[in-house]
Phi, psi and omega in degrees: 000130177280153161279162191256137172307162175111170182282032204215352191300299197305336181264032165240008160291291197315316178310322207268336172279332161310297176305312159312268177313312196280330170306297210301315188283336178293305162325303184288279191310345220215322188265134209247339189302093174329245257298342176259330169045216209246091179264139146233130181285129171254345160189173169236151188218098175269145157288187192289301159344308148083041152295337198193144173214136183266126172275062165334116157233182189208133171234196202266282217251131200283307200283015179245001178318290176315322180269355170299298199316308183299338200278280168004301195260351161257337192271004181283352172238030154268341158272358174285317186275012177274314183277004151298328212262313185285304180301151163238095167231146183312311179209106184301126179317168176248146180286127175198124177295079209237162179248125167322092182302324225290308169315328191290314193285003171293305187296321204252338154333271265277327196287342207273313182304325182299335187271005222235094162317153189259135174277144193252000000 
């Protein structure tokens, strides 16, 4: 989701960094599903509108992505009515959940430079 240009630009940042902290404590604390296990949210992206908002995580371990998605994604409108509760907004975004590729591709950057010997 793009940001929308203008004098309104900045309040779907703030909202997604606001949701961003209130997810993570909702997560550590509130959420009993093994299957979302040790997750980090890496941003939230509210649209202009602040209809939907896309949630980026990342976990420790790659081969557990699929079942944090699945976990999520039934725990999304028991976190929607959480952040309704915490948040006071007319109408709490709705959630959807992707896993951040960009850490994993970061990670495999930074080793392929590390492999890459220095000429003598």
């Amino acid at each position: 989701m793009k940001r929308a240009a203008g004098r309104n630009s900045g309040r779907p940042q703030k909202l997604g960094d606001l949701i961003q902290r209130e997810l993570s404590e909702l997560l550590q604390r509130e959420l009993r599903d093994p299957r979302v296990g040790m997750i980090t949210i890496t941003a939230v992206d509210v649209s202009p509108d602040f209809s939907h908002a896309k949630v980026l995580y990342t976990t420790l371990d790659p081969a557990h992505v699929e079942d944090a998605a699945k976990g999520l994604q039934r725990a999304a409108g028991f976190l929607r009515s959480q952040l309704a509760r915490r948040i006071k907004l007319y109408t709490t975004p709705e959630l959807r959940f992707e896993y951040d590729v960009s850490v994993e591709r970061g990670d495999r950057l930074s080793r392929l430079i590390d492999s890459v010997k220095p000429k003598e």
